[in-house]
N, C-alpha and C positions, 0 to 999 in steps of 0.2 A: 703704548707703554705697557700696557695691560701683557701684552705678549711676549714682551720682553721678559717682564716679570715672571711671569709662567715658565718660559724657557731657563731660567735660573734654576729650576727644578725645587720651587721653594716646596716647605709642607704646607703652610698655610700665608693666608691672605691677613690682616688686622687691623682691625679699626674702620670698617664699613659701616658709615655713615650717615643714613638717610637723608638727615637734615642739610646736610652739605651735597643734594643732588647724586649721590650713588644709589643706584637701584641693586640690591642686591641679587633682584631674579635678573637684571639684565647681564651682571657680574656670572651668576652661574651659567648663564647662555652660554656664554661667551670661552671660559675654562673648564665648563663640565664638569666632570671629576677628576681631574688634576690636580688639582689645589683643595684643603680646607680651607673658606670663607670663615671669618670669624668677623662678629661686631653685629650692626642691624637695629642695635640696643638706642634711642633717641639717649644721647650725652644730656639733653636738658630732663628728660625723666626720670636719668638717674638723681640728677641733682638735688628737682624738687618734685618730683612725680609720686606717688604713691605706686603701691605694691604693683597694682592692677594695671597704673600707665607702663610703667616697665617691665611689666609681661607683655601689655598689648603691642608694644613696640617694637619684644622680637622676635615678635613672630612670625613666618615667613610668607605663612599661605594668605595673607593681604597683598602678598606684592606680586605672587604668581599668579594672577589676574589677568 
């Protein structure tokens, strides 16, 4: 589906996930630089996370590992 999507000729991607099993770095493998990725951000650290959880969570260079 991912490909499909891409072929649409979006600008960007939203609401990348982690929590819900989206790897972001797997996400840029896969579409390169086609697409803007947006998201990455834990939804639960927004909520109740302090400053620091919701930087830590989105940030990329943890997941290009």
């Amino acid at each position: 589906m991912l490909n499909q999507l891409v072929e649409c000729i979006l600008h960007a991607l939203h609401s990348l996930d982690s929590m819900t099993g989206v790897e972001i770095s797997e996400v840029k493998r896969l579409v390169g630089d086609k697409v803007c990725l947006c998201g990455n951000v834990s939804y639960a650290a927004l909520q109740t996370g302090t400053d620091e959880d919701v930087t830590t969570s989105a940030e990329i260079l943890p997941y290009l590992r």
